[in-house]
Short mmCIF file of the C-alpha atoms (twelve columns), coordinates in Angstrom:
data_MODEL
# 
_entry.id   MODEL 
# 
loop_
_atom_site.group_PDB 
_atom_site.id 
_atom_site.type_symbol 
_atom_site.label_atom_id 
_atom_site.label_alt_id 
_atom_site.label_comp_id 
_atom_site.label_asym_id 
_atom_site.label_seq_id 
_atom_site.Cartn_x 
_atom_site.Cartn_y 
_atom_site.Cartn_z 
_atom_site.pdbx_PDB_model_num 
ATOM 1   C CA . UNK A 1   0.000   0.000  0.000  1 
ATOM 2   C CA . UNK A 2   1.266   3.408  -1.201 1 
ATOM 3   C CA . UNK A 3   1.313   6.446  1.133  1 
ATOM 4   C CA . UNK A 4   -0.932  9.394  0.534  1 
ATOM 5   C CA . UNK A 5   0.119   12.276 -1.636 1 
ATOM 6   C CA . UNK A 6   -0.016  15.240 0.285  1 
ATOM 7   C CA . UNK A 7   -0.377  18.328 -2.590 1 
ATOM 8   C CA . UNK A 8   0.961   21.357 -1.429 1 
ATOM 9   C CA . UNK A 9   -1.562  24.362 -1.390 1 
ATOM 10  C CA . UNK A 10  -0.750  27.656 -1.563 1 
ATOM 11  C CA . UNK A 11  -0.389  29.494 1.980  1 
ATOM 12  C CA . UNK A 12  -3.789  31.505 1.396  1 
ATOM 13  C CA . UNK A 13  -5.759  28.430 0.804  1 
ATOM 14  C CA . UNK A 14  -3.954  26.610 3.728  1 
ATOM 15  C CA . UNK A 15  -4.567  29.594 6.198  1 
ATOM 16  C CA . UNK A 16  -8.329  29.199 5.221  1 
ATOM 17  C CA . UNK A 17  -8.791  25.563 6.092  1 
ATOM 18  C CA . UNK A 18  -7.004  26.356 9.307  1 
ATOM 19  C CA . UNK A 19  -9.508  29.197 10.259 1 
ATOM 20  C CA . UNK A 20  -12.429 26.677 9.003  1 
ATOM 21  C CA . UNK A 21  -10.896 24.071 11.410 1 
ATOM 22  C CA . UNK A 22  -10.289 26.704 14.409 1 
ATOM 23  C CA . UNK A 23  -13.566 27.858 14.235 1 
ATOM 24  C CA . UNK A 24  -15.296 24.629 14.831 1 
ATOM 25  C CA . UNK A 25  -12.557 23.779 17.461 1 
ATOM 26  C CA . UNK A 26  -13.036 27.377 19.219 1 
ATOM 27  C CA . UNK A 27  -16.957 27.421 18.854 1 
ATOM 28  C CA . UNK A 28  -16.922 24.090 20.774 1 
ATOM 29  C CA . UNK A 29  -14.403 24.349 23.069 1 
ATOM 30  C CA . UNK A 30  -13.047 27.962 23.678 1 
ATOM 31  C CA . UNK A 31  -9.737  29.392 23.748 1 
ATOM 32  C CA . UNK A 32  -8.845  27.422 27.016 1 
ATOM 33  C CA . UNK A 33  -10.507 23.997 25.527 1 
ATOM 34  C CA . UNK A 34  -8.998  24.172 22.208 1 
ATOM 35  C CA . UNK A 35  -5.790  22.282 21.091 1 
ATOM 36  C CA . UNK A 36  -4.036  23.531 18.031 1 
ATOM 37  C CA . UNK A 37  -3.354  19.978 17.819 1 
ATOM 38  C CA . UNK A 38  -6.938  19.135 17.282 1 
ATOM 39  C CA . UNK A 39  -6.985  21.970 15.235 1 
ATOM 40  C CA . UNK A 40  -4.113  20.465 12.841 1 
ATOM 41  C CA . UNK A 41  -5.432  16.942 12.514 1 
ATOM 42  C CA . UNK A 42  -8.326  18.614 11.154 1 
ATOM 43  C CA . UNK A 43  -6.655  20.233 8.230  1 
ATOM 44  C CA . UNK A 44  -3.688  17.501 8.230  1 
ATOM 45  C CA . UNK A 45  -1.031  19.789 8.576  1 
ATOM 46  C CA . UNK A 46  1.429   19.623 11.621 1 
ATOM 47  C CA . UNK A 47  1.247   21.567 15.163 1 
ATOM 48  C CA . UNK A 48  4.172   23.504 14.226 1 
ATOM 49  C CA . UNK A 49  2.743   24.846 11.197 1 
ATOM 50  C CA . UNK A 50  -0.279  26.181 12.512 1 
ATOM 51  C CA . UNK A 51  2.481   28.017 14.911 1 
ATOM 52  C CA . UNK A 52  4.433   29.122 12.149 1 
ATOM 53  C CA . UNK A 53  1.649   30.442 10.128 1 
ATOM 54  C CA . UNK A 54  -0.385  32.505 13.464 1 
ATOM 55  C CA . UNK A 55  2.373   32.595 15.800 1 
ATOM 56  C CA . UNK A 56  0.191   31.662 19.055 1 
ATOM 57  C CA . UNK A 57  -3.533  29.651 19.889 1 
ATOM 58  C CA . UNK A 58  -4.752  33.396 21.128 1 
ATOM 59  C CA . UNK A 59  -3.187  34.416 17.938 1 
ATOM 60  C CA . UNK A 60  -5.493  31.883 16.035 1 
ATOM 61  C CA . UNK A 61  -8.585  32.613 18.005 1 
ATOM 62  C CA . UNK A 62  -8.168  36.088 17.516 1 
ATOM 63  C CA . UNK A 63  -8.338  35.659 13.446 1 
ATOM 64  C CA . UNK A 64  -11.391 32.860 13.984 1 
ATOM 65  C CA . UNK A 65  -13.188 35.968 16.242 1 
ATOM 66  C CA . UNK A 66  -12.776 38.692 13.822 1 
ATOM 67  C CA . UNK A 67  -13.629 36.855 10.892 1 
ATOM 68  C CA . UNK A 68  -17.002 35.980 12.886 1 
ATOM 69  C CA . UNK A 69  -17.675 39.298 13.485 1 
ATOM 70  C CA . UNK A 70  -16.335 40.188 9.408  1 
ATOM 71  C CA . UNK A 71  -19.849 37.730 8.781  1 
ATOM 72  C CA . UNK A 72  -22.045 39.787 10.753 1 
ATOM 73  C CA . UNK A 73  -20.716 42.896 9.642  1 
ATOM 74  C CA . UNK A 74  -20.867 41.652 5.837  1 
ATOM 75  C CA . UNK A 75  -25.040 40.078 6.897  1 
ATOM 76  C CA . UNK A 76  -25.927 43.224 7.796  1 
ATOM 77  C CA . UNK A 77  -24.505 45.764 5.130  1 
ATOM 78  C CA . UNK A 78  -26.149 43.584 2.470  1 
ATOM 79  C CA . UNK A 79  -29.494 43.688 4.609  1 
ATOM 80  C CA . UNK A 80  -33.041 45.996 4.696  1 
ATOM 81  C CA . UNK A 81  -31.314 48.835 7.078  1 
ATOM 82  C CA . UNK A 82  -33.910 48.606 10.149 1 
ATOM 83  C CA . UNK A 83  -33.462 46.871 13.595 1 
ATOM 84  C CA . UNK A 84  -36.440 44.272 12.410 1 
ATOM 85  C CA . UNK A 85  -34.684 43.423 8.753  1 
ATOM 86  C CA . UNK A 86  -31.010 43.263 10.684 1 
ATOM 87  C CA . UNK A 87  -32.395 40.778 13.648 1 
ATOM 88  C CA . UNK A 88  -33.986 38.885 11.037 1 
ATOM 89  C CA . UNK A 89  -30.460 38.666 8.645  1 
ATOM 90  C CA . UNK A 90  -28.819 38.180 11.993 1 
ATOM 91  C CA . UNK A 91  -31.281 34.837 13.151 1 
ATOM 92  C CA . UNK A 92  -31.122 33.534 9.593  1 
ATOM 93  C CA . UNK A 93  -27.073 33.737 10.119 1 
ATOM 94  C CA . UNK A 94  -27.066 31.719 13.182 1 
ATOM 95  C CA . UNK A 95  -29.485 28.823 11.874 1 
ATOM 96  C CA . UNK A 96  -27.042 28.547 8.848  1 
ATOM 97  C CA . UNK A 97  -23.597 29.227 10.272 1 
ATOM 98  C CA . UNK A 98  -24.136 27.637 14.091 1 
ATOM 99  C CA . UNK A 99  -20.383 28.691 14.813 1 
ATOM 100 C CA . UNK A 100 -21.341 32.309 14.364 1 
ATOM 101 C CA . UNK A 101 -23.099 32.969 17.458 1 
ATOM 102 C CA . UNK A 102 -20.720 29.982 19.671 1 
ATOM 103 C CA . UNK A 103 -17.413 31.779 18.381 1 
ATOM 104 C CA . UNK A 104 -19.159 35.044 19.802 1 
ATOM 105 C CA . UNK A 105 -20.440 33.932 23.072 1 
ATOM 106 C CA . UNK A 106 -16.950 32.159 23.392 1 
ATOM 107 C CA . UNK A 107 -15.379 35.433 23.017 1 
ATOM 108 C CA . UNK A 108 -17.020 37.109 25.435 1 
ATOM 109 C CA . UNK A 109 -16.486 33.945 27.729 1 
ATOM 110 C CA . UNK A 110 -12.768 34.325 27.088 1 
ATOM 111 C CA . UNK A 111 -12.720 38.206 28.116 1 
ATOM 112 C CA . UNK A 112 -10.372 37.479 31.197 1 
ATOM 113 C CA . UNK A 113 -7.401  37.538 28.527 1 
ATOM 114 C CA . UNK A 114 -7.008  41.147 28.164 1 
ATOM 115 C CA . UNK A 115 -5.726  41.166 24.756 1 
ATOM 116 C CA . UNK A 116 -8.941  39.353 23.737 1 
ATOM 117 C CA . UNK A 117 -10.922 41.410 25.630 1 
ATOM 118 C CA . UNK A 118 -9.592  44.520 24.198 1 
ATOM 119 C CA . UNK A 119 -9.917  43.077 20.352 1 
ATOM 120 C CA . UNK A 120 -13.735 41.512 21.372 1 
ATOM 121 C CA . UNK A 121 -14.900 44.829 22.849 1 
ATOM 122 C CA . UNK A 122 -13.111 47.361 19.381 1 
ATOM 123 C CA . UNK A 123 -15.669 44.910 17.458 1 
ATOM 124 C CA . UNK A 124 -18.569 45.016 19.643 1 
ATOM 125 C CA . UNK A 125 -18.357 49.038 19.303 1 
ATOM 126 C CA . UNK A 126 -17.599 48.896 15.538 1 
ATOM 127 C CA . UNK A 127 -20.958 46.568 15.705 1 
ATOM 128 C CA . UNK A 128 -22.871 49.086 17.197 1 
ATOM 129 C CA . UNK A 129 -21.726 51.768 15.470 1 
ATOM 130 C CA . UNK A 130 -22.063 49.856 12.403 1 
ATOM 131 C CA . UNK A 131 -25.928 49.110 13.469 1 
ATOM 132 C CA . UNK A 132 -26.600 52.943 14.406 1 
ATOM 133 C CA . UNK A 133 -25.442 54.203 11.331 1 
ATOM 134 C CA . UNK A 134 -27.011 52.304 8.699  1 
ATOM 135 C CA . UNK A 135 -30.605 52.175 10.752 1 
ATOM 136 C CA . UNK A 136 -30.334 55.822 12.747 1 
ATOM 137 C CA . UNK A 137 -30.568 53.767 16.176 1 
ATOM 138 C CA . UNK A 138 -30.106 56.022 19.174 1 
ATOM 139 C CA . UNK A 139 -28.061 54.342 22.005 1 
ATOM 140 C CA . UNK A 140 -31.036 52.924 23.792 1 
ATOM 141 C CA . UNK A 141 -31.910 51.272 20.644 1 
ATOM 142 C CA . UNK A 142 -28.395 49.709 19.862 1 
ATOM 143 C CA . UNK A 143 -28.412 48.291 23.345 1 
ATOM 144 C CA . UNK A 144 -32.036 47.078 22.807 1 
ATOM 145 C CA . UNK A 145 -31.015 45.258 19.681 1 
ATOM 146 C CA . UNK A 146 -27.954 43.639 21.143 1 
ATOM 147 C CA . UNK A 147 -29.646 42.774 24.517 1 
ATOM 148 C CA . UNK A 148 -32.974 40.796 22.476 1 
ATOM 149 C CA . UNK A 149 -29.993 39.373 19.669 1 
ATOM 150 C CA . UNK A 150 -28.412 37.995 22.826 1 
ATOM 151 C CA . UNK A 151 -31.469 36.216 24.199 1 
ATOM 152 C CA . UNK A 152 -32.059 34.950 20.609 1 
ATOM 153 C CA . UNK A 153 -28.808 33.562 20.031 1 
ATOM 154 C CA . UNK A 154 -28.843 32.081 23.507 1 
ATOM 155 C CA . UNK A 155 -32.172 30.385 22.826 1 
ATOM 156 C CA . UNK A 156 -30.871 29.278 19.500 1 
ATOM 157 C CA . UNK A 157 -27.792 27.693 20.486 1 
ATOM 158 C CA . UNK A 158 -29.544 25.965 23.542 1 
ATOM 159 C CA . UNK A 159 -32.015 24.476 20.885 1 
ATOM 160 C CA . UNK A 160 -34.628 26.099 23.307 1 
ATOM 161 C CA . UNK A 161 -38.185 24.838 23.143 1 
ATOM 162 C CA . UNK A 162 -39.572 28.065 23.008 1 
ATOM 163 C CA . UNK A 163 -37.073 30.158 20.734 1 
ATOM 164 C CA . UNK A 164 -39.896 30.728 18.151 1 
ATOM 165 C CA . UNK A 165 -41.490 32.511 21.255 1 
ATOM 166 C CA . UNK A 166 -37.717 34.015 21.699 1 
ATOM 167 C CA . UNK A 167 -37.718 35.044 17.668 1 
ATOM 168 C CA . UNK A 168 -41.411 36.694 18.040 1 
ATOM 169 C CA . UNK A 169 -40.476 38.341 21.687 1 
ATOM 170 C CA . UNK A 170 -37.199 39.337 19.777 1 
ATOM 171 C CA . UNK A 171 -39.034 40.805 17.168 1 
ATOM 172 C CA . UNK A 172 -41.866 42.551 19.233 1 
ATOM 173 C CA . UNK A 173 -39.054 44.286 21.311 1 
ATOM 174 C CA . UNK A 174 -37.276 45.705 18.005 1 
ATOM 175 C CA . UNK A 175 -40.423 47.062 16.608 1 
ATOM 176 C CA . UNK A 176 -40.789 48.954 20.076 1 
ATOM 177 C CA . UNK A 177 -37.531 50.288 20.116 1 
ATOM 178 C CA . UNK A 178 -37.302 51.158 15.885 1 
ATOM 179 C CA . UNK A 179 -36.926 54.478 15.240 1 
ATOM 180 C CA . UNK A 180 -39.776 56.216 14.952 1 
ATOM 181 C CA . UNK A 181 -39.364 57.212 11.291 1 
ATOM 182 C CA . UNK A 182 -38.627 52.971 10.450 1 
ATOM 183 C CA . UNK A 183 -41.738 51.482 8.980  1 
ATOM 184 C CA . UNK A 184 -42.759 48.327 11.178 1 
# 
């Protein structure tokens, strides 16, 4: 029996199967749970070259956490500008891409490493602002939408019997605090 031919990719491609990997190995185990090791037998490339290519697990996390928050951003620039039409782009995300909302929850979960914390909380505001500007949110609002988009993606994640209640409560909260000039 002849080994395996392992075809050499091109560093881009490579880096994007690793972030693919890291994402499911983040989403279900967290920065502290996570083995780059696991992470490498996933894409069949060694330990070392996951080092050599991010430089450090945080390093890696860090790349899988902004490139969650890259989706989000992307969902909701290509999405009906109002608090209802960017909830509803945001709970059609997390039923497609389960990682989405696991990465995020794992970031905030991993917040005691103050380099995370730091690069979590410059995307949380760049979220906000992003949702304020393209719906004319006030403050109250933003925090409105976050606070119901948390309870969503926690009953989502949970596979809670009731998250259809959670998606209409969600929604019945957003039209409340929608600007008053938004159409509901």
């Amino acid at each position: 029996m002849s080994e395996p031919i392992h075809v050499r990719k091109p560093a881009t491609e490579r880096r994007a199967e690793i972030i693919k990997a890291a994402d499911a190995e983040f989403a279900a185990k967290g920065l502290a749970g996570a083995r780059l090791e696991a992470i490498a037998a996933r894409v069949g490339v060694s330990h070392p070259r996951i080092v050599q290519m991010f430089g450090s697990k945080r390093n890696l996390f860090l790349h899988v956490m902004h490139a969650v928050f890259d989706r989000i951003e992307a969902t909701f620039a290509d999405t009906e500008p109002t608090l209802i039409g960017l909830g509803d782009a945001y709970r059609r995300l997390l039923q497609n891409e389960h990682t989405v909302g696991l990465v995020m929850l794992q970031g905030y979960a991993a917040a005691a490493d103050e380099t995370v914390r730091e690069a979590v909380r410059e995307r949380q505001l760049q979220l906000q602002e992003q949702i304020a500007r393209l719906t004319g949110a006030d403050p109250m609002q933003v925090r409105t939408f976050f606070a119901t988009g948390l309870v969503f993606t926690v009953s989502t994640l949970l596979e809670l019997p009731e998250r259809r209640v959670d998606a209409a409560w969600s929604a019945w909260v957003l039209r409340l605090a929608a600007p008053l000039d938004e159409s509901t």
